[in-house]
N, C-alpha and C positions, 0 to 999 in steps of 0.2 A: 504494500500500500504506500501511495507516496504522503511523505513525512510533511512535506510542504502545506498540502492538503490536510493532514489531520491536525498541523497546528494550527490552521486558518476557521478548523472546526470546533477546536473545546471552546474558545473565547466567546465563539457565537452562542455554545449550549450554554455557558458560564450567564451570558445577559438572559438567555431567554429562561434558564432555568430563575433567575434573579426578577426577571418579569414575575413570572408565576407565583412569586412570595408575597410580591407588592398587591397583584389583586385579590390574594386571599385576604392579604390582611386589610384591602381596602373593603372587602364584604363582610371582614369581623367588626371593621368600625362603622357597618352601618350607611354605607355609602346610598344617602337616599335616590342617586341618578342610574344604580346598576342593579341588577337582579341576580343571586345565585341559582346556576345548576340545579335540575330539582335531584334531590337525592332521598334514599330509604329515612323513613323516620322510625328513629331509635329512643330508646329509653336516655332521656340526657334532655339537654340543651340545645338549640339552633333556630335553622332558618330554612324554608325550603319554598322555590316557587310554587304558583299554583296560576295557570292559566288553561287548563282541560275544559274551563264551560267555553263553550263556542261562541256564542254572542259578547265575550267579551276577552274573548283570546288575544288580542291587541293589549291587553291591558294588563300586562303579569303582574298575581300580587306577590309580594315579599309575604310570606306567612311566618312569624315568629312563633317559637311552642318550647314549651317545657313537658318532660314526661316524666313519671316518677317513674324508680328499678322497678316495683313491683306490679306494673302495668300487667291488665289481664283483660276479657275479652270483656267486660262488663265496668272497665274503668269510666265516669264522667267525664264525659268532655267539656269545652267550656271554653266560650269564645268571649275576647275580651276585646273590645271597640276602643280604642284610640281620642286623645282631644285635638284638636286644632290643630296643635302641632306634629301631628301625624307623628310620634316617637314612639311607636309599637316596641318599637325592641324597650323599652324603660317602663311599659305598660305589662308587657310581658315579665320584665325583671322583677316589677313588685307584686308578684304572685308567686314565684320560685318556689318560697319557703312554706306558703298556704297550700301550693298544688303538692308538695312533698307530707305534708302536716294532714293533709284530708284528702291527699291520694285520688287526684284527679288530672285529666290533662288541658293544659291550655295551650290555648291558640289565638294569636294575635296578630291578624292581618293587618298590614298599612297597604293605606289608599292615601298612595303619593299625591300632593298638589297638582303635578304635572300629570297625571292619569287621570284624577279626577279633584277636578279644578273647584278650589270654591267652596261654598257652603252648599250651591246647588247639586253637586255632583257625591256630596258625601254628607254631611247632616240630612238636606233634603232627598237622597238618594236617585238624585237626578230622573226622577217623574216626571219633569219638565223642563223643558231648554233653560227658562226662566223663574226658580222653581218662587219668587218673590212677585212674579205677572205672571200666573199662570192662564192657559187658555184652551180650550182643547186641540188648536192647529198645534201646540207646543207641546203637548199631550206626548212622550216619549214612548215607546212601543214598550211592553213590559219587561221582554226579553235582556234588554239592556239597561234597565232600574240596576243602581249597584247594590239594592237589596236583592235581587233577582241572584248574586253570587253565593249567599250561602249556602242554601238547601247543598245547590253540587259540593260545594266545599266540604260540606258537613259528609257528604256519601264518599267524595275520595279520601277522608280522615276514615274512615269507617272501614273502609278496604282497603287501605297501608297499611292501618294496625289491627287489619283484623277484629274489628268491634263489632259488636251488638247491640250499642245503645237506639234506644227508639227514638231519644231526643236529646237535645242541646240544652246548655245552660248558657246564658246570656249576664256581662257585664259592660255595661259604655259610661264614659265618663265625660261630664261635659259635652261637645260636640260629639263624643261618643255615645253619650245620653239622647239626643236628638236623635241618632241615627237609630239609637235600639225600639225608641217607645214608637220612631214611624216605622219601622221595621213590621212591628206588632202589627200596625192598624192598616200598612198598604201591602202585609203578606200575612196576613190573617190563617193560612192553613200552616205556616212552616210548626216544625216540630218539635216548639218550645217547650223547653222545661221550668226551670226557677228564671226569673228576669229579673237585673235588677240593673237601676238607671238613678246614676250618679248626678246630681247638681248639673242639670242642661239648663243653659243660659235663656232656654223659650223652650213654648211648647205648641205642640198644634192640638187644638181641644180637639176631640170627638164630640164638636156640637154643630150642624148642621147649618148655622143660621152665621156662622163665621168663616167667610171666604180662606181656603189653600194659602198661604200655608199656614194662617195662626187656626184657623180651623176647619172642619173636612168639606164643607162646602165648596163647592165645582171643583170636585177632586176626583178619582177614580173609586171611592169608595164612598161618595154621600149617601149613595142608594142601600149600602151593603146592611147586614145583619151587625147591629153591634155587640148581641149576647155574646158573640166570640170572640170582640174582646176583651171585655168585661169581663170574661170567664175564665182570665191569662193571668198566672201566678205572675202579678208584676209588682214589686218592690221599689216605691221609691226613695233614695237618701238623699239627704243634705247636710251641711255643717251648719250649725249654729250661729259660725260666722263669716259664713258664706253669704252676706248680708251686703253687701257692699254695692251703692246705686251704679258708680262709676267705677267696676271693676274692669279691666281691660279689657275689649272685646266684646264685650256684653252688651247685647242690641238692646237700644232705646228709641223709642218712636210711642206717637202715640196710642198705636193700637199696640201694639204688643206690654206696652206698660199699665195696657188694664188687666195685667195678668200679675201686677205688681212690679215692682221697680227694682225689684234683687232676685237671686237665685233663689233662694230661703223663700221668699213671700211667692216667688213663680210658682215651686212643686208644691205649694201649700192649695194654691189657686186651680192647679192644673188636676190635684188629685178631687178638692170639693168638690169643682164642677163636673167631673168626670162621674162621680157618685152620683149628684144632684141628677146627669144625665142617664145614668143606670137604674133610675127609680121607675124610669117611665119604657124602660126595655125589660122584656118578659126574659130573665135568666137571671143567675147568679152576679152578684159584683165580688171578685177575690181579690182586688188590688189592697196593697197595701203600702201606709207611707209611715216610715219607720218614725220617731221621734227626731228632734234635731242632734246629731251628732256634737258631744258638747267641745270645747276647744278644736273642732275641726274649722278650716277656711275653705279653700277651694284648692283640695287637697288629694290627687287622683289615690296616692298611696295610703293616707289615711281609708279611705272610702273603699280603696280595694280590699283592707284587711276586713272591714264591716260585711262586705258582700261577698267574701269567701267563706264566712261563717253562715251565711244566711241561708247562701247555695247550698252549703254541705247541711241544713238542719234536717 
């Protein structure tokens, strides 16, 4: 073999091998512009794509998960919804030691800005082009709702690890919270199990008489049956001082601030009237709105340790 050539050749495998380092560890730190390799999910720690539903295979999500050693075919699953700042992997972090402690697995997908842009594409689950002027020309086909991803998500979890669970546990937090409680009300058959919905900055009532998005009128579900979902094991938290009118980001206007002028007073608002609406639908009302969490703020890791207990009750 000529020697000329094989030295012109390690220096080359030397860089490229030296590449390969940088993008791993550009994917351990989280690099919200690239996607990992989908790989087997094992008992541990990581990350693995997930773009197998077709109508939105353009859109790979990063899914973060924790799995305890003693995973078996009937472990919980349990998917935990991201805020604003789309840091799934830090949403995922502060559940490690709960999903080990009550022996369940999590899953936390991000829904990158750039994938799904917005409050419309991700709180409002992109229902609509405009999900703040809604119209039916703008009406989005359902197949492509970014709530339309779990059901599948939830069935390829289920056949990586071989599970049998019949249904999902649900936690969002803030914008996560938005995403989980319309999740409930514009995918009414999915196959939830405990829900539970962290201090979301607004809410969309289930009252008919309140236009998309603060409430379900001229929406895809005004017409629908509400007994189901009223009939949705949904928990709601908040901190105590999670109170704050001009907390960052926190939408103020005046129709949304007749739902009250903080987080605190919103879930207060959003669960009476929800009841007050439940009186006059023929089914059960099971929601529940925990007490105020005392020295809590707007606090996704306080709020997760509250709602890892509640799940596993």
């Amino acid at each position: 073999m000529n020697k000329n050539w094989m030295s012109s050749l390690f220096p080359a495998f030397r860089v490229n091998m030296l590449l390969g380092v940088l993008v791993c560890l550009a994917f351990a730190c989280d690099n919200p512009k690239e996607f990992p390799d989908p790989e087997p999910l094992f008992a541990g720690t990581g990350v693995f794509t997930y773009s197998d539903y077709a109508p939105l295979a353009a859109k790979p999500i990063a899914v973060f998960y924790h799995i305890p050693e003693n995973v078996g075919p009937t472990t919980p699953i349990v998917f935990v919804f991201h805020g604003t700042n789309r840091n799934a992997v830090d949403y995922r972090n502060a559940w490690i030691n709960k999903a080990e402690e009550k022996e369940f697995m999590i899953f936390a997908p991000r829904f990158t800005d750039n994938q799904f842009p917005g409050g419309d594409a991700y709180n409002l689950g992109n229902v609509f082009e405009d999900g703040d002027n809604p119209s039916a020309g703008s009406l989005n086909p359902e197949e492509v709702w970014t709530f339309s991803v779990i059901e599948p998500l939830f069935d390829h979890i289920k056949t990586s690890m071989e599970n049998f669970s019949s249904r999902y546990h649900v936690f969002g937090h803030s914008a996560g919270a938005q995403f989980v409680h319309r999740l409930l009300m514009l995918k009414p058959e999915g196959r939830y199990g405990k829900v539970v919905a962290s201090a979301a900055g607004w809410y969309t009532v289930p009252d008919i008489a309140i236009d998309f998005p603060y409430g379900i009128g001229q929406s895809p579900v005004e017409e629908s049956d509400l007994s189901l979902l009223f009939g949705q094991d949904l928990v709601l938290i908040v901190g105590a001082q999670d109170n704050d009118p001009n907390a960052p980001a926190l939408r103020r206007n005046s129709i949304v601030d007749q739902q009250g002028t903080h987080r605190l007073a919103r879930a207060q608002h959003f669960f009476e009237r929800a009841q007050e609406i439940a009186t006059k639908v023929d089914g059960s009302f099971q929601w529940k709105l925990e007490d105020p969490l005392p020295g809590v703020g707007h606090d996704f890791r306080a709020t997760s340790r509250v709602a890892a207990d509640l799940i596993s009750e």
